[in-house]
N, C-alpha and C positions, 0 to 999 in steps of 0.2 A: 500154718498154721498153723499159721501151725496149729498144732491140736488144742495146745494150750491158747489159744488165740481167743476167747470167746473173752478172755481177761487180755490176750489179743485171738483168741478161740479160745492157737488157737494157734495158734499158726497151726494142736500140736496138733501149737502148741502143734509148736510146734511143730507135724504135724503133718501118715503115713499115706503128710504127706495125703474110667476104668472100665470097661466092660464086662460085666459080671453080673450073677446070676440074683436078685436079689428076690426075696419071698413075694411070690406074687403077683411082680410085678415087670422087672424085666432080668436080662444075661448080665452077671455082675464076673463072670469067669477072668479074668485076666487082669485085676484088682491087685493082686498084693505079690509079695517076695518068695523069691527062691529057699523053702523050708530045707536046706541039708545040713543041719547043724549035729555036730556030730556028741554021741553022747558022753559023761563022762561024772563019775560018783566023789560025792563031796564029803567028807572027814571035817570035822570041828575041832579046836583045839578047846582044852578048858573044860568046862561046865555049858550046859546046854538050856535052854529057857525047855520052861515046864511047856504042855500044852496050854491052846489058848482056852480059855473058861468061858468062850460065845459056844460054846457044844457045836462048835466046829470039825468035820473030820479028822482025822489023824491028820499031824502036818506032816507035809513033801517036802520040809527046808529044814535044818535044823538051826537053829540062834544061840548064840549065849547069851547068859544072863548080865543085865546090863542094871541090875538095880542101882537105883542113886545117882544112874549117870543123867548128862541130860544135854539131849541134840535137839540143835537149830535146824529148820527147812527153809529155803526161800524157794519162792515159786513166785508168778507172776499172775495164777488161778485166781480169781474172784467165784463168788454167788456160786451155783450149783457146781460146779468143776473142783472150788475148793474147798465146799462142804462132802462130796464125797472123796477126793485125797485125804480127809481127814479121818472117815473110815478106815483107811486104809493103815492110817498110820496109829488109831486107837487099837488095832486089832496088835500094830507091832509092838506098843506098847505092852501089851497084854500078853503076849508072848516071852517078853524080856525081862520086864518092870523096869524099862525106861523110860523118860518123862520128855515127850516130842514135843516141841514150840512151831508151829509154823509161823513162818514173818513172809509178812505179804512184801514181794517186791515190783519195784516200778517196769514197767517195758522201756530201753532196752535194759536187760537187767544185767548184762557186762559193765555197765557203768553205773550201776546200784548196786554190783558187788565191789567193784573199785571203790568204792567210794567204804563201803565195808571195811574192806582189807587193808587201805588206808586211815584207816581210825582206830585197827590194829581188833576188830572184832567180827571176821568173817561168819556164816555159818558153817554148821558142819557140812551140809549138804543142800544143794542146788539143782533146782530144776531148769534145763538147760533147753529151749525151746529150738534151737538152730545149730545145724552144722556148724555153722561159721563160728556162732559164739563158744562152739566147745573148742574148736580150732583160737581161736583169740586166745580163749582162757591158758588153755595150755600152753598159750607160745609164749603167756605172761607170765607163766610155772606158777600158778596159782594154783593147779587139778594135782592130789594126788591117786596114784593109779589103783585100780580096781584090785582089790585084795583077790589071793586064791580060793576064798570061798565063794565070792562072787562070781568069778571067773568061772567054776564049775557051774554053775547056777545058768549062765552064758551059755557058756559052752552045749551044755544039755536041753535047753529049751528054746536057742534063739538061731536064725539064719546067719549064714556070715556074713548077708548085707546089713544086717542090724550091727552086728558084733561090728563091721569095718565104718558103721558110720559112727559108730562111739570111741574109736583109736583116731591118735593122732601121730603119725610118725613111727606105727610099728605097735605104738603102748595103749594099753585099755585105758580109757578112761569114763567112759558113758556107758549106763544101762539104760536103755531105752525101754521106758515105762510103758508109758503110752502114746499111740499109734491114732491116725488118720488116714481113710478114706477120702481121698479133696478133688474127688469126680464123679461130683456127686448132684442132682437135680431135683430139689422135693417140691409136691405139689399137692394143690387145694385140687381135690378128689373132686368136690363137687362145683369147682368154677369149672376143670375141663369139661363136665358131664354135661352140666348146662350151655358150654361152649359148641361141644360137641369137639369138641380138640383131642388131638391124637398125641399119645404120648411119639416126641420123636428120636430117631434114630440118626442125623446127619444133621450139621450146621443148617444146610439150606431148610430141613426139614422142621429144625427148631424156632427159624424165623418167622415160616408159615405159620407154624399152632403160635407163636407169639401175635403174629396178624388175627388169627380167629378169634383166640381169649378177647385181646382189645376190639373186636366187631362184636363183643358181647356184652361191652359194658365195663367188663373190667379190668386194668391197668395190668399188661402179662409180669413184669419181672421188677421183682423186689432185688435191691441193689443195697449196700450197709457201706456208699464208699466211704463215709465219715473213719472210717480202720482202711487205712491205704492197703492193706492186707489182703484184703478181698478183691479188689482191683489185681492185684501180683498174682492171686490163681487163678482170674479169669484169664492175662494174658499166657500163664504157662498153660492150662490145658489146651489153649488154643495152638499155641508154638511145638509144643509137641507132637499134638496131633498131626498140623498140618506139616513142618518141618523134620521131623523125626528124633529119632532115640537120639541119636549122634549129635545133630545140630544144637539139641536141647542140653549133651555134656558140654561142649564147646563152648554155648553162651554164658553156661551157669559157672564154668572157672575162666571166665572170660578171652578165651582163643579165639573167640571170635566177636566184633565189634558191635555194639547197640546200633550203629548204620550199617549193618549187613542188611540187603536185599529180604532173608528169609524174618526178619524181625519187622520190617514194613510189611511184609506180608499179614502179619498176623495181627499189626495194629489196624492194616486194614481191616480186615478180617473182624475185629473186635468194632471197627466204629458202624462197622452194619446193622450193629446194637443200639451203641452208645450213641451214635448217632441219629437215635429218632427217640429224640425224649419222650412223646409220647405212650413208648414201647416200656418205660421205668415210671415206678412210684414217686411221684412228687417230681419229675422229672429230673433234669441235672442237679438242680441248685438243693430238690429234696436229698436226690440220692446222697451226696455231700455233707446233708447233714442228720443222715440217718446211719448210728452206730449195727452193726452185726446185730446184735441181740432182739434190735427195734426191726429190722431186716428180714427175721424169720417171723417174730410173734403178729406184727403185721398182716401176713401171709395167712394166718391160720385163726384171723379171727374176724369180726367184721360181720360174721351170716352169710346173706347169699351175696352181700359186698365188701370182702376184702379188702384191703390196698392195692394187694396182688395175687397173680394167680401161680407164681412158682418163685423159687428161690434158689440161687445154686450154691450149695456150701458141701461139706466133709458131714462126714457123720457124727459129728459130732451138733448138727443140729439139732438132733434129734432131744438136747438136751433142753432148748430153748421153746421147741415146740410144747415137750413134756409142763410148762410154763402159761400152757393156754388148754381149754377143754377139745381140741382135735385128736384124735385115736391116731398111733401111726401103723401103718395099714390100712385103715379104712378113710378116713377124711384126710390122713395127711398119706402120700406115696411118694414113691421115688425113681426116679432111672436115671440113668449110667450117663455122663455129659457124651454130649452126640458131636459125632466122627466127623473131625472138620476134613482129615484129610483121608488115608486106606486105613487108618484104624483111632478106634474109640481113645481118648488119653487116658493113662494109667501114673494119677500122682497121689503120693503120699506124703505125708509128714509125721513128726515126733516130738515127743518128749523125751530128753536121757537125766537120769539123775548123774552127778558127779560130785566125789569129795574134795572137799576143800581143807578139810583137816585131816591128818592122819592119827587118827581114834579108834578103838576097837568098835564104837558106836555109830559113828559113820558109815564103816564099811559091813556092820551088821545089817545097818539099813542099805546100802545099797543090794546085799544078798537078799534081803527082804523083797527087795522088788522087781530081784529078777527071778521071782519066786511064782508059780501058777497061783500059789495061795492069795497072795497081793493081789495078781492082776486080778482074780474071781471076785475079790471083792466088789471093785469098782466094776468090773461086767454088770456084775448084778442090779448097779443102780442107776445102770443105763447112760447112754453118753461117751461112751469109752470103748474102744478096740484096742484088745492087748495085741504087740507082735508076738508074743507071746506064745510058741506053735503047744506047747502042753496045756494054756487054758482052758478050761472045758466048755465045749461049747453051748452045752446046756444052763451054764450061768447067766448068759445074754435075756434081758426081758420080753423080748418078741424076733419073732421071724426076722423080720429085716435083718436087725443087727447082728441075729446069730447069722446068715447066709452073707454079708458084708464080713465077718470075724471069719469064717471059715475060706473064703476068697484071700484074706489077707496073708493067711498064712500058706497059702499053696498057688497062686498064682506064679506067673512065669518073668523071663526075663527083661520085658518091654518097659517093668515098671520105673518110674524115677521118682527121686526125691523131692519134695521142691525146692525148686531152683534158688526161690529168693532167699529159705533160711539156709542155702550152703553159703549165699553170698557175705561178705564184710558187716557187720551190722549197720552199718554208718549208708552202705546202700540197702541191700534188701531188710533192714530190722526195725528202724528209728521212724516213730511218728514225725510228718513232717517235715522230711528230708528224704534224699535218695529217691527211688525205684516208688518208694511209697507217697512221694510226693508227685513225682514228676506224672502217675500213672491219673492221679487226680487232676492234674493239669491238661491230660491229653483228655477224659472225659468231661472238663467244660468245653474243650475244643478239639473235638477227634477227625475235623480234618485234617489238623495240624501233625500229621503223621512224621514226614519231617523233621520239623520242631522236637517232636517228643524224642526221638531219636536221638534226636541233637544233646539232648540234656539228658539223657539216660546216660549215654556214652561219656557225657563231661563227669556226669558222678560215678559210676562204672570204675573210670579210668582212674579221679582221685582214690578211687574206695581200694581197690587192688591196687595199686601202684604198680602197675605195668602196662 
């Protein structure tokens, strides 16, 4: 979700993509990537943009000055997500005196930049919600690579699992903006109280308080599968957890078939849910056609009757919730998706920015935002985890999000990406087709475990061609 997904988040959005300690509420420890990135001081050629005039700190990045110039962004961001990227990108402005355009682009957006670069008017920069589609873009030499001053910016603030999920073949080409927590469980504070439901720790343990919530009246788990996307991290955290680290690389570049044994496992696994429609808002046919955004504010409003009593998304709900009068901390809370199998799942997702032109302006903006100063912004207005290991953690609006930000950058090795944006777009990315269709097809009929298999692996196999 990628993280950027909530326009699809969202994948990102796509999107970082856990057991960890979160404010309050529960252990969020083992959430995010391996922080070793080694440091390394950045030189400017030229002329340098004055400070910004928001009576902002001294800056940490330096810019040149880009007066007159004038950069395109595509992103795939709507409503809240792309009202604060634009934050982000007035402050660059104001740093530069360059004049930023964002252009809203379709999902998937590999084929609304094709379409671009075919009519011979790319943008300069692109927000890239999926491994795969920076993997496409590049194999189509569309990306040019990450300038030396970005590179430092990299280099100094980011893990080398950020830095290697933005190279393709050895070459930079992605900075990874923004980041996703995507094991993640929020809930109506006061449906559990009146429930008397236990926040839980274990699959088995999650179905019970799902049985209690619904003996109370009210409908336990809000589902948005109208975004086949949210479907794809229900079944990776379940795969992970219960299959493990290795099984979950092997699927995700496809070494191992959609009719493997450890992959029915986990559909099973998942129809213990989707299987008792009553356990979902509006049941199948609602779930279906209720978008993510409908998903969460559901959840958190209604009084002492919701739709439902939880909701499992990335952190970047919190952006949706902010959207209805629930506090988060106190009416809205959260815990860690519960341990199907020896351990809690640990997925992430991202956003990478990458150029497409080679401009001094482009690559001023991708140094931008592999900048603490960027990522602070967007902390501040909540919604957003930098991988960002230098942003401070005091920009985050509340607890939660600061002890989710501070997990993301120091947790350990277990973590993964999601699965579905390292895949093809055409499987893991495309409303309607692939992974995102076939997953909606096995939640109108999740005994059909089977079946789904069957047509995972037919699109799977076209999507990778091996």
């Amino acid at each position: 979700m990628r993280t950027g997904r909530a326009g699809r988040a969202r994948r990102t959005g796509q999107a970082v993509r856990t057991g960890r300690k979160l404010a309050g509420v529960a252990a969020v420890g083992a959430l995010a990537l391996v922080a070793t990135a080694c440091s390394s001081d950045s030189k400017k050629d030229g002329g340098t943009a004055t400070p910004s005039k928001s009576g902002a700190p001294a800056a940490s990045v330096q810019l040149p000055r880009l007066d007159g110039q004038k950069i395109e962004v595509a992103a795939v961001w709507t409503g809240p997500e792309q009202a604060n990227f634009l934050k982000v990108l007035k402050e660059f402005e104001s740093r530069t005196g360059a004049t930023v355009t964002f252009v809203p682009a379709q999902d998937p957006i590999v084929n609304f930049l094709g379409t671009k670069i075919a009519g011979g008017s790319p943008p300069d920069v692109a927000m890239l919600p999926q491994v795969g589609a920076i993997q496409q873009a590049a194999q189509k030499k569309w990306l040019k690579p990450v300038g030396a001053d970005a590179k430092a910016q990299l280099d100094k603030n980011y893990a080398k699992v950020w830095r290697d999920l933005g190279a393709v073949d050895g070459t930079q080409y992605g900075v990874y903006f923004k980041a996703a927590n995507k094991s993640l469980v929020w809930y109506n504070a006061k449906v559990f109280e009146t429930a008397g439901a236990q926040v839980p720790k274990t699959w088995k343990d999650f179905l019970t308080t799902a049985d209690t919530i619904s003996a109370s009246g009210v409908t336990p788990v809000s589902v948005g599968a109208a975004d086949g996307w949210t479907l794809t991290d229900w079944f990776e955290n379940i795969y992970l957890s219960q299959a493990g680290p290795e099984r979950y690389d092997q699927l995700a570049k496809h070494r191992i078939k959609w009719t493997d044994p450890s992959v029915k496992d986990a559909l099973t696994t998942l129809g213990q849910l989707f299987g008792k429609p009553d356990l979902i808002a509006g049941g199948t046919t609602g779930a279906l056609q209720t978008e993510f955004p409908a998903s969460v504010t559901q959840t958190f409003t209604g009084g002492d009757q919701p739709k439902a009593g939880m909701v499992f998304e990335g952190d970047f709900v919190s952006v949706n919730i902010a959207q209805t009068s629930a506090k988060i901390g106190t009416d809205a809370k959260v815990f860690p998706f519960p341990a199907v199998g020896a351990k809690a799942p640990v997925v992430t997702g991202g956003d990478a920015a990458v150029a497409l032109k080679d401009t001094k302006g482009a690559q001023a903006l991708l140094t931008w935002l592999a900048s603490p100063d960027a990522a602070k912004i967007w902390a501040a207005a909540g919604g957003y985890i930098s991988p960002n290991k230098a942003t401070d953690p005091g920009a985050y609006p509340n607890d939660v999000q600061r002890d989710i930000a501070k997990a993301l950058v120091g947790a350990g090795d277990d973590v993964r990406f999601d699965m579905s944006d390292q895949a093809p777009q055409s499987f893991g990315g495309t409303p309607g087709k692939g992974e995102w269709k076939d997953l909606q097809d096995f939640l109108k009929n999740p005994k059909d475990v089977g079946g789904a298999q069957a047509k995972l692996e037919a699109d799977a196999a076209a999507a990778y061609k091996n």
